[in-house]
C-alpha positions as CSV (number, residue, x, y, z in Angstrom):
1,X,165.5,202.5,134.7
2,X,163.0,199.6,134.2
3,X,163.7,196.3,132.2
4,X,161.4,196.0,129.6
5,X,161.6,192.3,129.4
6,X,158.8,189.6,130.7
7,X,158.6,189.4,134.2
8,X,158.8,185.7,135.1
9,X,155.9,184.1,137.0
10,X,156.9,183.9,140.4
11,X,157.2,180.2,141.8
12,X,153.9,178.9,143.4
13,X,152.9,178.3,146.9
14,X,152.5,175.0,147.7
15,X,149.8,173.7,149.5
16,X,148.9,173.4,153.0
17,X,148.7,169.4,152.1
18,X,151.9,168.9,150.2
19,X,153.8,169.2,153.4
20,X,154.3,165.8,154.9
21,X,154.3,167.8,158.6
22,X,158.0,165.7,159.5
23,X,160.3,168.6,160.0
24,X,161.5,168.0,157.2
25,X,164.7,170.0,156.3
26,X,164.5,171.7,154.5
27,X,160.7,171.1,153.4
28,X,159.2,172.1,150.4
29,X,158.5,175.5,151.9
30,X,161.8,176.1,152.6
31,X,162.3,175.6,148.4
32,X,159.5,178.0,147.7
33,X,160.9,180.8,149.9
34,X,164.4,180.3,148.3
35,X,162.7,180.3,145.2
36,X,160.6,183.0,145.8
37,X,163.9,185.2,147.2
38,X,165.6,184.4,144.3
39,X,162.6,185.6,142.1
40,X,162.2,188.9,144.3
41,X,165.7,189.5,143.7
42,X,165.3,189.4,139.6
43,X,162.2,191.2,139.7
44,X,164.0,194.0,141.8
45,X,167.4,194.3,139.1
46,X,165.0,194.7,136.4
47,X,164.0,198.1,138.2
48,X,160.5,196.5,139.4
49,X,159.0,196.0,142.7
50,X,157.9,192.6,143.3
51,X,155.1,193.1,146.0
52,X,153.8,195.5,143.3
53,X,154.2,192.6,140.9
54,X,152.3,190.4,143.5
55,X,149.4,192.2,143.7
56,X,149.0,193.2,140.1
57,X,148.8,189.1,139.7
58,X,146.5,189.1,142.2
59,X,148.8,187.0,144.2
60,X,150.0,189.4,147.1
């Protein structure tokens, strides 16, 4: 059974740029792919599938 609610926007990708290339750890990336777990992970308990999400946005 699908949620009815919203779906939340799914965090965005930083850019290329934003990354100060130090090994930072954990780097910004590292917070958009928790981030982006984390969204995945609601998506999916509201009966949804977030790669079909993704591309419906245009973003997968």
């Amino acid at each position: 059974m699908t949620d009815e609610r919203p779906i939340p926007r799914p965090p965005s990708k930083p850019e290329p740029d934003e990354c100060c290339q130090r090994g930072c750890s954990p780097c910004i990336f590292d917070y958009y792919w928790d981030a982006l777990d984390r969204w995945k992970t609601l998506v999916e308990a509201r009966g949804h599938d977030p790669e079909a999400v993704l591309r419906a946005r245009g973003e997968g």
